[in-house]
N, C-alpha and C positions, 0 to 999 in steps of 0.2 A: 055126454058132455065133452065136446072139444077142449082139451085144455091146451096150453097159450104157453110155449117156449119160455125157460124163463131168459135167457141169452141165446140172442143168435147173431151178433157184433161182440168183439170184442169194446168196441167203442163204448157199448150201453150198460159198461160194467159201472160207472157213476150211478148210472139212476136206478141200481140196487145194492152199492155201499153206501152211498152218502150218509146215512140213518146213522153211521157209524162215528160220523164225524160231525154232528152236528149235535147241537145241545139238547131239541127234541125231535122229534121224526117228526116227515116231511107230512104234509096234510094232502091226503085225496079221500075226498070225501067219498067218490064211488065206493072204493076199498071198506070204508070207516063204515058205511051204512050197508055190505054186505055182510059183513063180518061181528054187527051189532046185533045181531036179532036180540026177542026175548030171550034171555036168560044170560047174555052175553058179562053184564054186571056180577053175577053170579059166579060163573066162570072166572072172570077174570079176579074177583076177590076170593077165591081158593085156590086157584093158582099163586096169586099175591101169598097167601098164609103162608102153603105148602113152600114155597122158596125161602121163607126161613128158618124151616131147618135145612137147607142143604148145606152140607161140610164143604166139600172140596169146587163147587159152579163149575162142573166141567158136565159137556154136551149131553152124554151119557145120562149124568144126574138129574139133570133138565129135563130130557125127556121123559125121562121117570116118574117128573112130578107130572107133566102135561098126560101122560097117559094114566096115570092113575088118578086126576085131575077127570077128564074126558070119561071114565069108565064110570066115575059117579054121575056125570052128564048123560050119558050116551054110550052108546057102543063103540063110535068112533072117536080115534085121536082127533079131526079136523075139528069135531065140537069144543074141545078146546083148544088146539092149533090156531083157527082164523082171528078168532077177537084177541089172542095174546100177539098174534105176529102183527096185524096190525098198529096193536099198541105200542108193539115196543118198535118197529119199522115203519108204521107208516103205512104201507102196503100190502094188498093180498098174495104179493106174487113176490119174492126175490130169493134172496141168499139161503142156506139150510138154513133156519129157524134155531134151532139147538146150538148150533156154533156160532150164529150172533150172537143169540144171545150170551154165552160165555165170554167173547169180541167187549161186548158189551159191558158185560162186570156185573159184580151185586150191587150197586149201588144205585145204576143208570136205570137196569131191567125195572126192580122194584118203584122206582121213582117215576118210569113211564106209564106202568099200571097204573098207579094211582091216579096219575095223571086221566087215563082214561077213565075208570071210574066215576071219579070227580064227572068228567065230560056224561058221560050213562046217565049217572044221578041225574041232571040237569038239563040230559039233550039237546045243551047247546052247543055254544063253538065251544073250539080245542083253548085250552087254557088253564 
């Protein structure tokens, strides 16, 4: 598998913060329908759970949930890395994952999963 730079301009550092500064992440449906498969619902509602115990939302802790998240999934962290980055950025490809999401806060991460969820349940548009 070729994988795909994530910057190679300084200039296209926009079109992997923006997610930051916006009210919800940005819609690319490519991303949203790789990153969806079966079970992706699943995932992304025990990742949801598991983030509320976390004490301190700093990177570290994050990732702790996503891999112990993942290891009930799968063997690998991507199994739950793709459908969470997406949901909370938008995209399959940008910024470290663990430090948006802390960027991001407890309140925005939680509130974009759902958001996805919601969208899962229904496989319709984002809303």
């Amino acid at each position: 598998m070729r994988r795909t730079p994530r910057l190679t301009r300084l200039s296209g550092i926009t079109g992997y913060g923006d997610f930051l500064f916006l009210g919800e992440p940005v819609e690319d449906e490519v991303s949203w329908h790789r990153a969806t498969k079966e079970g992706a619902g699943d995932v992304l509602g025990d990742v949801r759970a598991a983030l509320a115990a976390v004490a301190g939302w700093r990177a570290e802790e994050l990732k702790g949930v996503l891999l112990a998240v993942g290891e009930r999934h799968g063997p690998r962290l991507g199994k739950a890395q793709a459908p969470v980055r997406v949901a909370v950025t938008g995209r399959a490809v940008g910024l470290p994952l663990f430090e948006s999401m802390e960027l991001l806060g407890r309140d925005r991460v939680p509130a974009r999963l759902d958001t996805a969820i919601r969208r899962l349940a229904g496989r319709g548009a984002p809303g």
